[in-house]
N, C-alpha and C positions, 0 to 999 in steps of 0.2 A: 616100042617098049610098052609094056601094060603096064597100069598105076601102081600095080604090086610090087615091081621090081625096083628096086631103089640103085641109081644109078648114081655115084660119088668120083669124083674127080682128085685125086690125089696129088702132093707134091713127084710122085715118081709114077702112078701107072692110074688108071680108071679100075673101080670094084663093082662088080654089079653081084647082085645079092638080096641078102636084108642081113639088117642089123640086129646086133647082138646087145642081151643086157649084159650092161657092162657098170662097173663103180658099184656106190654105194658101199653093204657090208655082206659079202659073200656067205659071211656064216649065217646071218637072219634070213637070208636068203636063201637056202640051204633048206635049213629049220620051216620057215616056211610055206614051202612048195607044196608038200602032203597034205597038210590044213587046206590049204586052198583049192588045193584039188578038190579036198572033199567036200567042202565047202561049195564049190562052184555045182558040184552034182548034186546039192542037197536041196530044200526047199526054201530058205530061209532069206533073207536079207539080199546075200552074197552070190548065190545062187541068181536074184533076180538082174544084180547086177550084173553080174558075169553073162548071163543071157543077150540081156539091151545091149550089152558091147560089142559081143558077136554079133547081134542081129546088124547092128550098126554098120558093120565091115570091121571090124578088130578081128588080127590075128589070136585063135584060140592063147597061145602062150603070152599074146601081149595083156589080154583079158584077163589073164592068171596072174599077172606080173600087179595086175590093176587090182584084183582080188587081196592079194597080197597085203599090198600098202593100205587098201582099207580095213585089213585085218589090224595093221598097227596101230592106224587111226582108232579106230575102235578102241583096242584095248589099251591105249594111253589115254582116251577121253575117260574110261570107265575107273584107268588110276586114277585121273586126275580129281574125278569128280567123286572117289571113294562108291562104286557103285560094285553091287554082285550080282553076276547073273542068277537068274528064278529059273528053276527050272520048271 
């Protein structure tokens, strides 16, 4: 088996695959898919991230998913700290 495939042992049968995202809150997830996307092709921050992760070996949609959460990170630290983007 290559290191890609994810091989899991079950109480009834073996699943070989990958893993899916799962939990969390579907609808922010939802919502933020398209941001990220865009985000990930842009030049900025997120973009550079999403790059190092891929280059790294991250599956593209896991690197989105990682986009993502740093989207929220962001813009909770920017609530928190009362800040507005300059354009």
């Amino acid at each position: 088996m290559s290191t890609t495939t994810i091989f899991r042992m079950t109480a009834a049968r073996a699943t070989i695959g990958y893993r899916r995202i799962r939990g969390g809150r579907p609808e922010v997830r939802t919502i933020l898919f398209m941001p990220a996307m865009q985000a990930a092709r842009g030049k900025g921050e997120f973009a550079a991230f999403y790059k190092r992760l891929v280059a790294s070996g991250k599956k593209p949609i896991v690197a989105l998913a990682a986009v993502m959460r740093k989207i929220v990170v962001v813009l909770n630290a920017r609530l928190r700290d009362d800040l507005v983007q300059q354009s």
